[in-house]
C-alpha positions as CSV (number, residue, x, y, z in Angstrom):
1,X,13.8,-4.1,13.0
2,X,13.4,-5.6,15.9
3,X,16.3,-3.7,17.5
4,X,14.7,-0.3,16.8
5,X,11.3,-1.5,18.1
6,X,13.5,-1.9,21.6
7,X,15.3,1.1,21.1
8,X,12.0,3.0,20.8
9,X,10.3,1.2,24.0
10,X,13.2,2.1,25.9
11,X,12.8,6.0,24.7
12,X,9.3,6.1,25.0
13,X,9.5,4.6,28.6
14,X,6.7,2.1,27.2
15,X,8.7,-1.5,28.5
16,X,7.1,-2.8,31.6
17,X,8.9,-4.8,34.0
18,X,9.0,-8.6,33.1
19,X,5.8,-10.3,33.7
20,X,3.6,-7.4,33.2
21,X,1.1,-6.3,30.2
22,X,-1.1,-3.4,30.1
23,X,-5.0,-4.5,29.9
24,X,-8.3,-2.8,29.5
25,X,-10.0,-3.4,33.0
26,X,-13.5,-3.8,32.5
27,X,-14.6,-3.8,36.0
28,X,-13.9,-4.0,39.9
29,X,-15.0,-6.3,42.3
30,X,-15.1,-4.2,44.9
31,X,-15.3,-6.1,48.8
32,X,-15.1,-4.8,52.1
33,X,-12.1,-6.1,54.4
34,X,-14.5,-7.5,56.3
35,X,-15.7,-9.5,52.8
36,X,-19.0,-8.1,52.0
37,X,-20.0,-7.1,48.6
38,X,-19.9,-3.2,47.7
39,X,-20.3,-3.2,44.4
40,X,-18.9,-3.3,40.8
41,X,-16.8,-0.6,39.4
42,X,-16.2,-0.1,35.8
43,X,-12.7,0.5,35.2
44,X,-11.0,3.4,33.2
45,X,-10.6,3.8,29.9
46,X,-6.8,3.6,30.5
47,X,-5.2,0.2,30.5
48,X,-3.0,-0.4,33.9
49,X,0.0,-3.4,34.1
50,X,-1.9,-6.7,35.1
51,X,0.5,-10.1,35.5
52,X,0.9,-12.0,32.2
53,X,1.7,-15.2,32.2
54,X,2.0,-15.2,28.2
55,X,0.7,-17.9,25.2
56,X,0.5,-20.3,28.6
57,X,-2.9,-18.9,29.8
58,X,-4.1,-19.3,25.7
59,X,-4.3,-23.2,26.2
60,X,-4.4,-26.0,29.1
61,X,-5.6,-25.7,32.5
62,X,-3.8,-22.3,33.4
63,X,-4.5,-18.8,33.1
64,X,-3.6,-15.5,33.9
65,X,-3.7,-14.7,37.5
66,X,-4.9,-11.5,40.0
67,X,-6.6,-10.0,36.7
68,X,-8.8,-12.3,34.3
69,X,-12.0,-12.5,32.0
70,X,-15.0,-12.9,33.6
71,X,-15.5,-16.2,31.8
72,X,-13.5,-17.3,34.5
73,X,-13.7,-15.7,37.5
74,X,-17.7,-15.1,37.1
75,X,-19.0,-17.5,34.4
76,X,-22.0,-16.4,33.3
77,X,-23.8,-19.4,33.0
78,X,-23.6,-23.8,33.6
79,X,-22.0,-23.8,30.8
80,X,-18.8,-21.6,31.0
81,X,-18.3,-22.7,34.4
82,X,-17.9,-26.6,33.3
83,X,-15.9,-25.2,30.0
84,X,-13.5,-23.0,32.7
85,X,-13.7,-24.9,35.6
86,X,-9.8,-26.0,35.2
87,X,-8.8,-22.4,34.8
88,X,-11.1,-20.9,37.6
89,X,-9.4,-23.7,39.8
90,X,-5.6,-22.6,38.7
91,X,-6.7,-19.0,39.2
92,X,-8.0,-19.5,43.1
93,X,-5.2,-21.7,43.4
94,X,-2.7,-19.1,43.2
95,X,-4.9,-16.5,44.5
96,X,-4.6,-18.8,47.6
97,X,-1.1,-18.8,47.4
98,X,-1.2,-15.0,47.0
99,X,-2.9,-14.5,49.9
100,X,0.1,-16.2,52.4
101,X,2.0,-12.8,51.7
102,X,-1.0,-10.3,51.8
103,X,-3.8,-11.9,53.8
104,X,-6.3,-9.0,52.3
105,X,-6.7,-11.6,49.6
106,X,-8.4,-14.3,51.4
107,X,-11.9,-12.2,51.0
108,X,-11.6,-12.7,47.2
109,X,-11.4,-16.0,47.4
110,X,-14.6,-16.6,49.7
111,X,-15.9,-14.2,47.1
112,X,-15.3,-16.4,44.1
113,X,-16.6,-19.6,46.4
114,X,-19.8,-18.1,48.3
115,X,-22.7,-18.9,45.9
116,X,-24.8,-15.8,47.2
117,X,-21.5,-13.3,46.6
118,X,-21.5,-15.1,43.6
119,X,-24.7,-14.3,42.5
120,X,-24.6,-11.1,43.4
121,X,-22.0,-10.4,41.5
122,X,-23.1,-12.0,38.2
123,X,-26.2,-9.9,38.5
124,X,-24.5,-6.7,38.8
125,X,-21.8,-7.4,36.1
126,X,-24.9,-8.5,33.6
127,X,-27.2,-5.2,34.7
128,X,-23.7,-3.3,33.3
129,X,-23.5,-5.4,30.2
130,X,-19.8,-6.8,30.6
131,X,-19.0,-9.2,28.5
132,X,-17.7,-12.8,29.1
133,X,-14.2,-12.0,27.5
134,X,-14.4,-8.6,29.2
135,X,-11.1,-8.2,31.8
136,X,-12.2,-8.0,36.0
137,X,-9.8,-8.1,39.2
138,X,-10.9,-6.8,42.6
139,X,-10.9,-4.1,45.1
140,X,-10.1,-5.1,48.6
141,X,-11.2,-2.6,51.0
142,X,-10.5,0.3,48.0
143,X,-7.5,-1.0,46.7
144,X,-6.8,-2.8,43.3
145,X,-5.3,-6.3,44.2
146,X,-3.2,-4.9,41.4
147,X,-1.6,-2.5,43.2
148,X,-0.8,-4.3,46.7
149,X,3.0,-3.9,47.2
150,X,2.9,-7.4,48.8
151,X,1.0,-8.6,46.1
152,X,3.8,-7.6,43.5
153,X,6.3,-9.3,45.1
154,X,4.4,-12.1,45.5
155,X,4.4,-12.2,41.9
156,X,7.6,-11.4,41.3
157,X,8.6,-14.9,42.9
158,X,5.9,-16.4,41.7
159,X,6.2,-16.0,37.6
160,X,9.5,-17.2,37.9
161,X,8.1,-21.3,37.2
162,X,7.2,-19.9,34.0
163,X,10.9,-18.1,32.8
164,X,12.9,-20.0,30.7
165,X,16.0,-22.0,31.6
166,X,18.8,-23.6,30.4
167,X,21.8,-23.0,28.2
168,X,22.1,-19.4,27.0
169,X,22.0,-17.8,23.2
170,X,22.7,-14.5,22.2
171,X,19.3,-12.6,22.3
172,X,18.7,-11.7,18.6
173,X,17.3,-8.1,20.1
174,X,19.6,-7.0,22.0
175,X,23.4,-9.1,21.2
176,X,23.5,-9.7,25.5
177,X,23.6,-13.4,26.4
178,X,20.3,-14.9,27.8
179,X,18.0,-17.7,28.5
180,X,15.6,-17.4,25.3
181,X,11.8,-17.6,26.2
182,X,10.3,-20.4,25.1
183,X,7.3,-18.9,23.7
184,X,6.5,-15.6,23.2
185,X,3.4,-13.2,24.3
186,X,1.5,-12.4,21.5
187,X,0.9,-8.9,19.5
188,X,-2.3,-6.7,20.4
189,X,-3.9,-4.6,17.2
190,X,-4.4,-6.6,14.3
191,X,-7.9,-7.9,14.4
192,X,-9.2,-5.1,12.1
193,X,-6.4,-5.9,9.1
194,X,-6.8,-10.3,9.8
195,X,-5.5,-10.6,13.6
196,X,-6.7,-12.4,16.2
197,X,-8.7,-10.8,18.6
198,X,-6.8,-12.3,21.3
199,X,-3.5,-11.1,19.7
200,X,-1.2,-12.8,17.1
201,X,2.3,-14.4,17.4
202,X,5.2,-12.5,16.0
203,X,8.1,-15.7,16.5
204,X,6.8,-18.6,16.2
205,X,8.1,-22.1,15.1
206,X,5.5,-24.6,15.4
207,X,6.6,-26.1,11.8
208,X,9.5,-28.0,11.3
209,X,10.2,-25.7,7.9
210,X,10.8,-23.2,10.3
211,X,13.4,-25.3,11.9
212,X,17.2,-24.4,10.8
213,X,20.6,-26.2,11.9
214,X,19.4,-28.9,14.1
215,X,17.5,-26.4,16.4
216,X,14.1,-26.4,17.5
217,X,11.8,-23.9,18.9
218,X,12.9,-20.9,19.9
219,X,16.6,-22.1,19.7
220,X,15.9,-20.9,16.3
221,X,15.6,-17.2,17.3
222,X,16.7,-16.8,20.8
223,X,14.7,-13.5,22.4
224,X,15.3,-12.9,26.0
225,X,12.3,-12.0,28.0
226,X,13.1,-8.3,29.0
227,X,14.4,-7.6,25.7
228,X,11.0,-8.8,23.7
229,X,8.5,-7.2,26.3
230,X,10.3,-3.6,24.8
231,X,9.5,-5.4,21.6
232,X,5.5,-6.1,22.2
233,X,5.0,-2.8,24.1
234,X,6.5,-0.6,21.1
235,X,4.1,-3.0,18.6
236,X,1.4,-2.6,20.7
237,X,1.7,1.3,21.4
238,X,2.4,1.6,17.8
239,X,-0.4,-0.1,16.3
240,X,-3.0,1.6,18.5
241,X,-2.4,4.6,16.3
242,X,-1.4,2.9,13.1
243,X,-4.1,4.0,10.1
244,X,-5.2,1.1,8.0
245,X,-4.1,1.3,4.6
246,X,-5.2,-1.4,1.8
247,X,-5.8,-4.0,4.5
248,X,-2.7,-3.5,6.5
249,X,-1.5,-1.5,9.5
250,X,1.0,1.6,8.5
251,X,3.2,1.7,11.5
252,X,5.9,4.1,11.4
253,X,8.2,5.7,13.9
254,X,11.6,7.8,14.2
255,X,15.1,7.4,15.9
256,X,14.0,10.6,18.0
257,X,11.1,12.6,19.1
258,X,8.9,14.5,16.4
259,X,5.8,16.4,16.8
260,X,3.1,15.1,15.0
261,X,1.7,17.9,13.3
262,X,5.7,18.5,11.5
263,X,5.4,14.2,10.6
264,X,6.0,14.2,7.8
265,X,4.5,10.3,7.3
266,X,1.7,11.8,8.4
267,X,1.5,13.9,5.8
268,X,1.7,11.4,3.1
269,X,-1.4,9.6,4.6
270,X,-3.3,12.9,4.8
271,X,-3.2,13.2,8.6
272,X,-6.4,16.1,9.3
273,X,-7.8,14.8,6.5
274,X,-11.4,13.6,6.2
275,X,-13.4,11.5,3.4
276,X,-15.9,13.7,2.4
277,X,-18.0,13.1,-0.9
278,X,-19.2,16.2,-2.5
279,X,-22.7,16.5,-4.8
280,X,-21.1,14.5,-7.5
281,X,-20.2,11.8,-5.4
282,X,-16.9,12.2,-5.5
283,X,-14.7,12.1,-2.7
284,X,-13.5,15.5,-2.4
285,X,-11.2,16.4,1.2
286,X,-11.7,19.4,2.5
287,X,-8.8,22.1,3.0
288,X,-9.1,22.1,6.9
289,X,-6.8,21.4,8.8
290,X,-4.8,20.0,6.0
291,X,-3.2,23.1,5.2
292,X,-1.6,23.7,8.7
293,X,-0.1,20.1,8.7
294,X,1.5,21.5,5.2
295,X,2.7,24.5,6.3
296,X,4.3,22.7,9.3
297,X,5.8,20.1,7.7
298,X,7.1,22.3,4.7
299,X,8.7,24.2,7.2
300,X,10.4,21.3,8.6
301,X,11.7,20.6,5.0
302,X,13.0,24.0,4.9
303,X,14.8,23.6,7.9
304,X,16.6,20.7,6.9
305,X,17.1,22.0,3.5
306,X,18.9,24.9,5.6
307,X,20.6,23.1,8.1
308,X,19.3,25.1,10.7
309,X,16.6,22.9,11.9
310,X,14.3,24.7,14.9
311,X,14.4,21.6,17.2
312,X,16.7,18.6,17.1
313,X,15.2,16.4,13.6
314,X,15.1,12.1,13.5
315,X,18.0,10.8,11.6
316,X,16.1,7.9,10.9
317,X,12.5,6.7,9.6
318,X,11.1,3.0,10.1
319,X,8.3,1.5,8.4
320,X,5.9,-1.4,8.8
321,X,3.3,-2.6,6.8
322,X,1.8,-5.3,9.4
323,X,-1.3,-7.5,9.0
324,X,-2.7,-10.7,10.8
325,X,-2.7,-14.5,8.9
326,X,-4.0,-17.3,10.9
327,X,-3.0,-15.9,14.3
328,X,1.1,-14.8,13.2
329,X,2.2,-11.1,12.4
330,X,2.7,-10.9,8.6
331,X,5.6,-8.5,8.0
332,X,4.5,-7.3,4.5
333,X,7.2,-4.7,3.9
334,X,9.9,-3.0,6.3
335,X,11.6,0.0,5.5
336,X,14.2,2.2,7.3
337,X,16.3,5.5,5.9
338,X,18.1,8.3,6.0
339,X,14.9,11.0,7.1
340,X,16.5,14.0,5.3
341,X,15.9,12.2,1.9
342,X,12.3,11.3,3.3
343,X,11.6,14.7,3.5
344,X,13.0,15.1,-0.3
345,X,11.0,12.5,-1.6
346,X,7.9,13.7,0.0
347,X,8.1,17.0,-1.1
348,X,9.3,15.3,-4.7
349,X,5.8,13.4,-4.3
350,X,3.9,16.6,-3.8
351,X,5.2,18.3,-6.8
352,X,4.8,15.3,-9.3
353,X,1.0,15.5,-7.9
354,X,0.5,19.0,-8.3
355,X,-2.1,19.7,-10.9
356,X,-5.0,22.5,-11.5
357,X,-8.4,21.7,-10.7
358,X,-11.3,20.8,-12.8
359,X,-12.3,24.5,-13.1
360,X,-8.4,25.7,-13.7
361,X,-9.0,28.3,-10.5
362,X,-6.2,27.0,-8.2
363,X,-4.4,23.1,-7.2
364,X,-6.3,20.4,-6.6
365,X,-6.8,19.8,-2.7
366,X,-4.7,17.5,-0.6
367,X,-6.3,14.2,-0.2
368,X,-5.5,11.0,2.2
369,X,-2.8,8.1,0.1
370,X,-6.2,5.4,1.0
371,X,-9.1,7.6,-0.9
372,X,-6.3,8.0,-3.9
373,X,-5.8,4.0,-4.2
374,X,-9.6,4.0,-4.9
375,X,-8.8,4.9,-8.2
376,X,-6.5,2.3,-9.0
377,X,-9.6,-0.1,-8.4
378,X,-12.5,-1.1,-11.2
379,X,-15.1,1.7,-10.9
380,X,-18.5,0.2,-9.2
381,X,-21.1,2.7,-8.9
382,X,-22.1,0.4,-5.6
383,X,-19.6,0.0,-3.6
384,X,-20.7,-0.6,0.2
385,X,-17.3,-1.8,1.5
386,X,-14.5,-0.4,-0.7
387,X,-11.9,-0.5,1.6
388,X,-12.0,-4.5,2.0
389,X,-12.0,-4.6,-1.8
390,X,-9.3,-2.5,-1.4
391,X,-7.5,-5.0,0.8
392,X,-8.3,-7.9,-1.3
393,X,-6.8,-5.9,-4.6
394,X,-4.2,-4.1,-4.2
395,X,-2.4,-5.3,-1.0
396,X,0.0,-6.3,-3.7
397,X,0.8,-3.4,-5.2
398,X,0.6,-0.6,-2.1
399,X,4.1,-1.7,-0.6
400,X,6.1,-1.1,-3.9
401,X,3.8,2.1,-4.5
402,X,4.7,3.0,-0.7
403,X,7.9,2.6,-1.4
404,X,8.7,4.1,-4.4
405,X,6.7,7.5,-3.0
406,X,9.0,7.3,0.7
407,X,12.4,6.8,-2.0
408,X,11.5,8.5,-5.2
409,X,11.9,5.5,-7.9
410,X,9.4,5.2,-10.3
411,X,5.8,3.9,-9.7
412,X,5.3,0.6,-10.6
413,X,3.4,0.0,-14.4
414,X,-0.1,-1.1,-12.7
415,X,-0.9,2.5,-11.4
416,X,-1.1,3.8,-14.8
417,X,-2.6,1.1,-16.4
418,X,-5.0,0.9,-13.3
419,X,-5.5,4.4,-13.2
420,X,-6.3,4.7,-17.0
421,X,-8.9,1.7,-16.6
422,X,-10.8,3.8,-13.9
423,X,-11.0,6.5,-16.6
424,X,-12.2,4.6,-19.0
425,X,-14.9,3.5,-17.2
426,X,-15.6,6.6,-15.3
427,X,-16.0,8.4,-18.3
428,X,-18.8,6.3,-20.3
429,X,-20.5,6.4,-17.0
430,X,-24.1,7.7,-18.1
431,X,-25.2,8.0,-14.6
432,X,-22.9,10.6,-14.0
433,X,-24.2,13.7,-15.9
434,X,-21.3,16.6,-14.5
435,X,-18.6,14.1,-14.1
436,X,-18.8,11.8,-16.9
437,X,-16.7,14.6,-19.1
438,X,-14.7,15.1,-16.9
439,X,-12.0,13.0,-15.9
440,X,-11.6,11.8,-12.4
441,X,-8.8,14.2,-10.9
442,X,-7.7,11.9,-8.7
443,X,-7.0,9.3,-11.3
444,X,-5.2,11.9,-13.1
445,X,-3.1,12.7,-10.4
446,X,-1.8,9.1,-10.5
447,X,-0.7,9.3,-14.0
448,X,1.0,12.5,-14.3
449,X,3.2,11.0,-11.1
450,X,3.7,7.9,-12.9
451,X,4.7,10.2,-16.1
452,X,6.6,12.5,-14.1
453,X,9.0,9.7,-12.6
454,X,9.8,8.5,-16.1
455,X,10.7,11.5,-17.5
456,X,13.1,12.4,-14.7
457,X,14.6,8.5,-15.4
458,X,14.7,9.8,-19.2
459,X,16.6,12.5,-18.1
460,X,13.7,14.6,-20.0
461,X,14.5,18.3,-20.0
462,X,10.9,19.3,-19.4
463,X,8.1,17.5,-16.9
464,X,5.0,17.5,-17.1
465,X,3.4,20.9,-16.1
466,X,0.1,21.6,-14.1
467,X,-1.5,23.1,-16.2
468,X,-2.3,23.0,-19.7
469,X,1.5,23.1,-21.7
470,X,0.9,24.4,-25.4
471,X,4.4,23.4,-26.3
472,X,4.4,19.5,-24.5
473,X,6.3,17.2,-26.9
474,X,3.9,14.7,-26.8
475,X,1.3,14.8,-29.6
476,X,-0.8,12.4,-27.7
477,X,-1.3,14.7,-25.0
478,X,-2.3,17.1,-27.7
479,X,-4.4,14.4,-29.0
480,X,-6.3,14.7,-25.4
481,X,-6.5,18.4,-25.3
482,X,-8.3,18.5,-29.0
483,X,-10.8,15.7,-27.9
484,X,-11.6,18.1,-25.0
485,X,-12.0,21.1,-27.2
486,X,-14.3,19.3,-29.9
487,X,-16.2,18.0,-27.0
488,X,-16.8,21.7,-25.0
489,X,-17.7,22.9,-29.0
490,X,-20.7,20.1,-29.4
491,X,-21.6,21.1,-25.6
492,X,-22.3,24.4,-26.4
493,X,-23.8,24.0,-29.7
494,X,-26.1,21.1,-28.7
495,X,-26.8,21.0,-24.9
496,X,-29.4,18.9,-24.8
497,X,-27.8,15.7,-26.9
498,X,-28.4,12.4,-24.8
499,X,-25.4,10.8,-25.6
500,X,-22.2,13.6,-26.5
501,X,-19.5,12.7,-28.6
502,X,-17.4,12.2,-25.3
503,X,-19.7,9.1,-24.3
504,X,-19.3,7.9,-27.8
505,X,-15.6,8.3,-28.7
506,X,-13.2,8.9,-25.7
507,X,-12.4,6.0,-25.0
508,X,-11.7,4.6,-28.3
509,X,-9.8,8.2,-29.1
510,X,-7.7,7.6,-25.8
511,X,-6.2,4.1,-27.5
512,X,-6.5,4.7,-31.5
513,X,-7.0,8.6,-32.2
514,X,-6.0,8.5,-35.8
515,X,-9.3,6.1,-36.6
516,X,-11.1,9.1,-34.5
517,X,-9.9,12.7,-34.4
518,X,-10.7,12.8,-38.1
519,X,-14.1,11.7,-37.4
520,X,-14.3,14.2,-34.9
521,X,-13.1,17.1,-37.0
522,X,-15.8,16.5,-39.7
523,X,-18.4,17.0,-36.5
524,X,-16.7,20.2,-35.1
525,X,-17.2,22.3,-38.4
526,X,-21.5,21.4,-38.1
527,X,-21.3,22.6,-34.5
528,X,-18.8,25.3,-34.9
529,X,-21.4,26.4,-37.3
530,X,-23.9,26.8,-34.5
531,X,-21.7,29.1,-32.3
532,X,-22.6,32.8,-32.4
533,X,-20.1,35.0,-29.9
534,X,-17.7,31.9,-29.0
535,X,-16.8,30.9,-32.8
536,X,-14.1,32.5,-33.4
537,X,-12.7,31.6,-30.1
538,X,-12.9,27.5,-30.1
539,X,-12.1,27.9,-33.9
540,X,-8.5,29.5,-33.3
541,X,-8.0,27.3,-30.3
542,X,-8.9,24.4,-32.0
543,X,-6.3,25.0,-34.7
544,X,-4.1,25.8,-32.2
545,X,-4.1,22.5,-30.8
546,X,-4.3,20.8,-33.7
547,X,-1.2,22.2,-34.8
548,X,0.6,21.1,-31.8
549,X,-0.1,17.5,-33.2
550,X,2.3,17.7,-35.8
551,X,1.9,16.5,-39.3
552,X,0.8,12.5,-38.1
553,X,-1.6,11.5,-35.8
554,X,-0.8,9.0,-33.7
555,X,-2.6,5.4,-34.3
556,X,-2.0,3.1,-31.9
557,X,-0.8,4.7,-28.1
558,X,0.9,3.1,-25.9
559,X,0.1,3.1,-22.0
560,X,2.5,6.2,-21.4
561,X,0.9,7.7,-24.5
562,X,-2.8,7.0,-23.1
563,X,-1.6,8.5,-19.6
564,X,-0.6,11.6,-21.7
565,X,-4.2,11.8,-23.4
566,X,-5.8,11.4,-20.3
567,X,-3.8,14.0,-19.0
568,X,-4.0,16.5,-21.9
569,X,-7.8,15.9,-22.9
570,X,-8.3,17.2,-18.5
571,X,-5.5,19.8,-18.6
572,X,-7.6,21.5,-21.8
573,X,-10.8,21.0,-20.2
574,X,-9.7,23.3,-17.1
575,X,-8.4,25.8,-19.1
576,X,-11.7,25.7,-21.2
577,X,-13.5,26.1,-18.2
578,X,-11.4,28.7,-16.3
579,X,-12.0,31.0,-19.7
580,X,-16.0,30.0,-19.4
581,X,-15.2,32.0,-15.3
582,X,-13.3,34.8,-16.5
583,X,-15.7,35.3,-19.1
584,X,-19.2,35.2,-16.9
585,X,-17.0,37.7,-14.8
586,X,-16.1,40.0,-17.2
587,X,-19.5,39.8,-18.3
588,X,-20.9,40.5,-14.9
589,X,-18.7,43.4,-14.8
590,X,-19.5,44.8,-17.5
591,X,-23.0,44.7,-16.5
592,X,-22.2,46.1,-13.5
593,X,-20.6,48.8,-15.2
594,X,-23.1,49.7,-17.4
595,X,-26.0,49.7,-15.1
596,X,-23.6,52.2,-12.7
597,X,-23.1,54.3,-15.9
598,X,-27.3,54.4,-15.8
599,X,-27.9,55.3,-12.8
600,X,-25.9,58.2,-12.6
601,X,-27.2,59.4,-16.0
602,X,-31.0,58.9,-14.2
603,X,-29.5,61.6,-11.3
């Protein structure tokens, strides 16, 4: 892991030289060579190589020198200035020091130490709002300090009191013999998933468990200095960009270049994708964008399906789920493989997902891997802050579901019992008055994965279809279907009921069917006896379905049997409602037709 962290520093050109980490500038202290004050500058977004003296500056009396927060160099108040003093002290101490190779430097020091400068300064940097933890260095004369060429070698002689010495190891990033570092710089990008805000330590061995052999320290994992900066500058490039998923950072990365629109990890996590909730208050994605990533990336399948690839392809994926615990980098999965077989498992994933809409017109739309997990969570009609439940529930379960979608194995038991839970609950939902017949698509999507995946393991000749399949083996998805038929017959004969037979029985049907369907059937031939036009229609389809059962109905399902009643009861229920379209259109056309037919007989 480690090694390919390196490997991609090095390609992305992201390693600094030793001693160097890229910080947000907040603002420029800008003085004339002559000293005066001329102002503060706010910096650029862009974050520019500022010395680093590492953990060191985290603790004790030093600090980070040439670039530091203001706490220190221009304490806001009595009270920073007796909490920093030490640090201010070690900072103009070395400034000082500086300034014997690049005299420019004295004027920042008379700076830091004339009250009225002082004072100045403070009032400008509060009128502009920065912050006490906010980064500042100066400007000599229109120069950054940072970028004096005597300055940099200054440092470069300098920093070397703080390199490690003594007997070398082999570094356990690169195999070259070195000094290990003592400690290590922390990682930047996890405060959002647990993290620090001041970054979190990826070695660490402050605890003897952590001690092996007789070692101590970072004897225990020797990491030479150059080697481990590649290290923190791939993490920290890599996070900035990482999507949260479930309470974790997904960062991910190839052995060689790929454009991010053909990524095919992108793709997975819905990359163009936004969380948009429709009238219903579902979350429903629009197709924007989301259809160019597909078309790119299914491309890129093709051409490694081919063999003729248009540009040179990774030959290697790398996954890491990260998160922050009390200040360390938790490693909660790592993954690497063989990124033809990604491609085949994604493309496996997209086709185990495929499934008809509510209203049977077309496939449902593409939709980010986070708003999915939401239905593997207990349905709460409130939910302010669902992805930090999500994050307390399933951080469990998303690396083996991660997994099994990036290797095509099966998906673990809890997304179908999960899944089927939501449905449960979603459906006796009286608040929802369009939904609450309707299954949660989303939620089915899960389980007819989850079924597809076993069947393949079964060896089963024939997967589950996306559409309706009249001829499934199953008679518990045929179980589902006939619930949804008897349930579109009593919606049609009684539309105003306040509570349908759906609210009453589905979820009892969905686990015992044989106590229910016959219950059911007694009630379908009162409301058949309601329908005018559509009788005949729901009657044969009806008997169609009930056919399909076979002679037994089942009385006890198990959790693959309740995923198939889920899936049948919404497979019927499009197909019920893409007849309803076709029809209203025939309908309209004949209409049309006939009113055509009238006004030419009028002429």
């Amino acid at each position: 892991m480690l090694n390919a962290l390196y490997r991609y520093a090095i390609r992305e050109n992201l390693v600094l030289p030793a001693g160097y980490v890229k910080k947000a500038i907040r603002a420029y202290v800008s003085l004339g060579a002559d000293g005066r004050f001329l102002g503060v500058i706010p910096g650029d977004a862009d974050k520019v190589p500022c010395p680093d003296i590492g953990s060191m500056a985290n603790s004790g009396e030093k600090c980070n020198v040439l670039a530091e927060k203001r706490s220190i160099l221009f304490p806001g108040d009595e009270k920073q200035r007796d909490q920093y003093a030490a640090k201010r002290a070690y900072f103009q101490a070395a400034l000082s020091e500086a300034a014997r190779e690049e005299p420019r430097l004295t004027v920042c020091l008379k700076a830091m130490g004339d009250e009225t400068v002082f004072a100045a300064v403070s009032a400008e940097l509060d009128r502009m709002k920065v912050d006490k933890s906010n980064v500042l260095t100066f400007l000599v004369d229109g120069q950054s300090v940072l970028e004096m060429p005597k300055v940099l070698n200054w440092w470069g002689t300098f920093r070397r009191q703080f390199q490690p010495s003594g007997a070398k190891s082999l570094c356990l990033i690169t195999g070259n013999p070195a000094v290990p570092m003592t400690t290590v710089p922390p990682i930047s990008g996890l405060s959002v998933v647990g993290g620090h805000a001041r970054g979190d330590a990826l070695i660490c061995f402050d605890k003897d468990a952590f001690c092996s052999y007789g070692l101590r320290q970072a004897a225990n994992a020797p990491v030479s200095e150059d080697a481990y900066a590649g290290v923190k500058a791939a993490l920290d490039a890599l996070l900035s960009e990482a999507p949260v998923l479930a309470g974790m950072k997904f960062v991910h990365w190839y052995d060689k270049p790929l454009p991010a629109q053909e990524d095919q990890m992108m793709l997975l996590l819905g990359a163009g994708i936004a969380d948009e909730e429709d009238d219903s208050g579902r979350i429903e994605p629009p197709a924007a964008n989301a259809a160019q990533i597909r078309l790119a990336a299914d491309e890129l399948v093709r051409s490694v399906e081919s063999g003729k690839p248009a540009h040179e392809l990774p030959n290697l994926y790398y996954i890491l789920l990260l998160s922050g615990v009390n200040g360390r980098v938790m490693v909660r999965a790592y993954q690497q493989g063989n990124y033809q077989e990604l491609a085949r498992a994604l493309q496996q994933w997209e086709r185990d997902l495929a499934l008809t809409n509510s209203m049977g017109t077309g496939l449902m739309k593409p939709a980010k891997l986070r708003a999915r997990l939401i239905r593997l969570m207990p349905k709460q009609n409130t939910d302010r802050n669902i992805f930090d439940r999500m994050s307390r529930e399933l951080s469990g379960l998303i690396p083996a579901i991660v997994n099994a979608i990036l290797t095509g194995a099966s998906l673990p038991d809890a997304v179908a019992s999960r899944a089927l839970a939501y449905l449960r609950s979603q459906m006796l939902d009286a608040q929802e008055e369009e939904t609450r017949r309707t299954p949660d698509p989303w939620a089915v999507q899960w389980l007819k994965a989850w079924l597809c995946r076993r069947e393949r393991k079964r060896d089963q000749k024939e997967e589950s279809a996306v559409e309706y399949n009249p001829n499934h083996p199953e008679p518990a998805y045929h179980c589902g279907a006939l619930v949804a038929v008897y349930g579109a017959i009593q919606s049609l004969a009684m539309p105003e009921v306040n509570a349908s037979l759906i609210d009453r029985y589905y979820a009892s049907a969905s686990q015992t069917p044989a106590l229910v369907i016959g219950q059911l059937s007694r009630l379908s031939n009162y409301h058949v006896s309601k329908l005018e036009g559509l009788r005949t229609y729901f009657v044969d389809l009806r008997d169609e379905v009930a056919s399909a059962i076979g002679d037994t109905v089942p009385t006890v399902l198990t959790p693959e049997q309740q995923a198939y009643f889920a899936l049948g009861y919404y497979q019927m229920g499009a197909r019920l409602n893409r007849d309803y379209l076709e029809r209203k259109a025939a309908a309209a056309a004949k209409a049309a037709q006939k009113n055509t037919a009238s006004s030419k007989e009028e002429q």
